[in-house]
N, C-alpha and C positions, 0 to 999 in steps of 0.2 A: 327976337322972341321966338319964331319958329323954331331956328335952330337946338335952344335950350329946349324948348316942348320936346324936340327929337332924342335928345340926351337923355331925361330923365327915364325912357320907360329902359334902355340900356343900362343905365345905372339898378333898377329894378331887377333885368331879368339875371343880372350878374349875381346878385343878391338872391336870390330864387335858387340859382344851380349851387350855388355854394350850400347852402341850407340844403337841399337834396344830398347834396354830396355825403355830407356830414350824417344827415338821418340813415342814409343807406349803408353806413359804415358801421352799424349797430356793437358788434364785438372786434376790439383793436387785438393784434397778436400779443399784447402783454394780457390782454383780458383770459385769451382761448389759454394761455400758457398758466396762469393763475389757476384757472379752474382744471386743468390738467391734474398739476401738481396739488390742488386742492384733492381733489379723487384719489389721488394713490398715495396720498396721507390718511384718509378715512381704507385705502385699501390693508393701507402695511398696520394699522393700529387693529383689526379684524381681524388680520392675519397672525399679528401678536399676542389677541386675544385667545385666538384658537390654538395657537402651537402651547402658551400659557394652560390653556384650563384642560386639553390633551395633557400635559407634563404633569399636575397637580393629580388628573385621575389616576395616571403610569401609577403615580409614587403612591397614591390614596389604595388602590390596589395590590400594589406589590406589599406593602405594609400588614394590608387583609389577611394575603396568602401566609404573610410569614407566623401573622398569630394565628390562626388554624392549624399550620404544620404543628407548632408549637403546642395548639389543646392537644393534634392528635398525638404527638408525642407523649405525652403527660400524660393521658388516659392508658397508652400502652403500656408504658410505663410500673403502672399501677397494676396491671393486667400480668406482664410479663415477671415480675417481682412477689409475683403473690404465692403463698406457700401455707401451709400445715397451719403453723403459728400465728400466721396475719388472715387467713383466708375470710374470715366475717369480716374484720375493720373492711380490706380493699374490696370486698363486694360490695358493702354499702356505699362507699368512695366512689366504688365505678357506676351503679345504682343511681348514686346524685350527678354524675355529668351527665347522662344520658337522657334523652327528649323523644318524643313520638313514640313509633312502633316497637322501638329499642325498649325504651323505659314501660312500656305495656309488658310484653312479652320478654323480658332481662333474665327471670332464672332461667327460660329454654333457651335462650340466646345464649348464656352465658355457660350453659350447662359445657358443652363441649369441654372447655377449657378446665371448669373447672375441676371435672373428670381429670385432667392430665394432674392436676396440681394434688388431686386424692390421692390418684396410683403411685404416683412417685414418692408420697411420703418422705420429704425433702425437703433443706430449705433451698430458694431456688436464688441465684441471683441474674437479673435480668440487664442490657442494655441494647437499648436504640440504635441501630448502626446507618438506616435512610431515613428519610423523609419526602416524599415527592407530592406534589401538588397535582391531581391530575383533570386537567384543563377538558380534555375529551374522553371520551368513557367507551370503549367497546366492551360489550362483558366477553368477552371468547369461551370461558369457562361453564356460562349458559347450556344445559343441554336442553334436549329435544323435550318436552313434557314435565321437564323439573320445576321446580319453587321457583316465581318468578322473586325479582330483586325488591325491598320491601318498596313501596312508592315515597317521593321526597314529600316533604312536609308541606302544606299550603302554604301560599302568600300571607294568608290570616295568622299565620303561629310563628314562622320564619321568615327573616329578610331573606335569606336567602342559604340556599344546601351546596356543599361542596364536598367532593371526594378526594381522599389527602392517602396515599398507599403509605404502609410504614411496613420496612425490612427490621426484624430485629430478635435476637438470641440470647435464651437464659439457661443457665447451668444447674442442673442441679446436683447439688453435693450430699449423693448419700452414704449414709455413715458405713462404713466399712466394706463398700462399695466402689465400681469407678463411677465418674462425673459423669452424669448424661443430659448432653447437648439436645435443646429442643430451639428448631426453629421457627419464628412466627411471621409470614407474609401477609397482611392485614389490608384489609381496603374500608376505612371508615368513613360516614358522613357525618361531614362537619355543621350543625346550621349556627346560624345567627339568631339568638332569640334575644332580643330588645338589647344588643348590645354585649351580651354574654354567649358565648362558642360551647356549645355545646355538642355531644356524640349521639346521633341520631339514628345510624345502623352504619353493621357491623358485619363484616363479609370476611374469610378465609381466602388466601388466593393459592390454589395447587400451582 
């Protein structure tokens, strides 16, 4: 009987350290290795996210640029093409794309030009030869005390104003005459009004 009394608390504490053992073992290396690779699968699918919805703005943007090149083309267009014969239809043409300070102020705005298209007394034919999107603006041609730039449209009227430079040259053929070459270097603002591109101002470039 003693003997056995002795045994059992042995048998006990053997049972005790095993059970400790096991509690103080809380994460096994397949657990730490689990939740590892759990992490840098929530890492890479973030990351997949971001390179994803970056790529979709790239393209959601380049697409922007390319239809604005495009209004301001068209408007030049219309501009550079206009002559004796058409000069009311493409005033009020260019009249209707135009937004803000442009479409306020269009016959002084427009006057310059359309001075050239009087004196020549011509038909003129026109073509687009650049189109550049211009991302950053220094005006250099600013002088000291001059007409400041018109200001861009509010938030409220425009999603948003862009400046789009167009190079481009029209001929005009007068009768009995030689051809005279006029060149136009244009710096237009393009805005967005609900989805529709519009010409907002209208700048010369020396």
């Amino acid at each position: 009987m003693p003997d056995e009394e002795q045994t059992e608390p042995a048998d006990d504490a053997a049972a005790d350290t095993t059970s400790d053992d096991t509690d103080g073992r809380m994460f096994s290396p397949y657990g730490i290795a689990s939740a590892v690779l759990g992490a840098l699968c929530v890492a890479a699918v973030a990351l997949g996210f971001v390179i994803w919805n970056d790529h979709r703005n790239d393209v959601g943007e380049r697409g922007y640029q390319t239809r604005a090149m495009q209004a301001a083309a068209d408007w030049t267009g219309v501009l550079i093409n206009m002559n004796t014969q058409n000069i009311k239809e493409s005033l009020q043409r260019l009249h209707d794309g135009t937004v803000g300070e442009l479409n306020a102020d269009f016959d002084s705005s427009i006057q310059p030009y359309q001075q050239v298209v009087e004196r020549l007394q011509s038909r003129s034919r026109g073509e687009v030869e650049a189109v550049a999107f211009e991302a950053v603006r220094h005006d250099l041609d600013a002088q000291p005390g001059g007409p400041k730039s018109p200001a861009e449209l509010p938030a409220s009227i425009a999603r948003r104003t862009d400046t789009v430079m167009v190079v481009a040259t029209s001929v005009s053929e007068n009768a009995g005459g030689k051809p005279t070459t006029v060149h136009w270097n244009l710096r237009l603002g393009v805005s967005d009004i609900d989805g529709k591109l519009m010409i907002s101002r209208l700048e010369s470039i020396r």
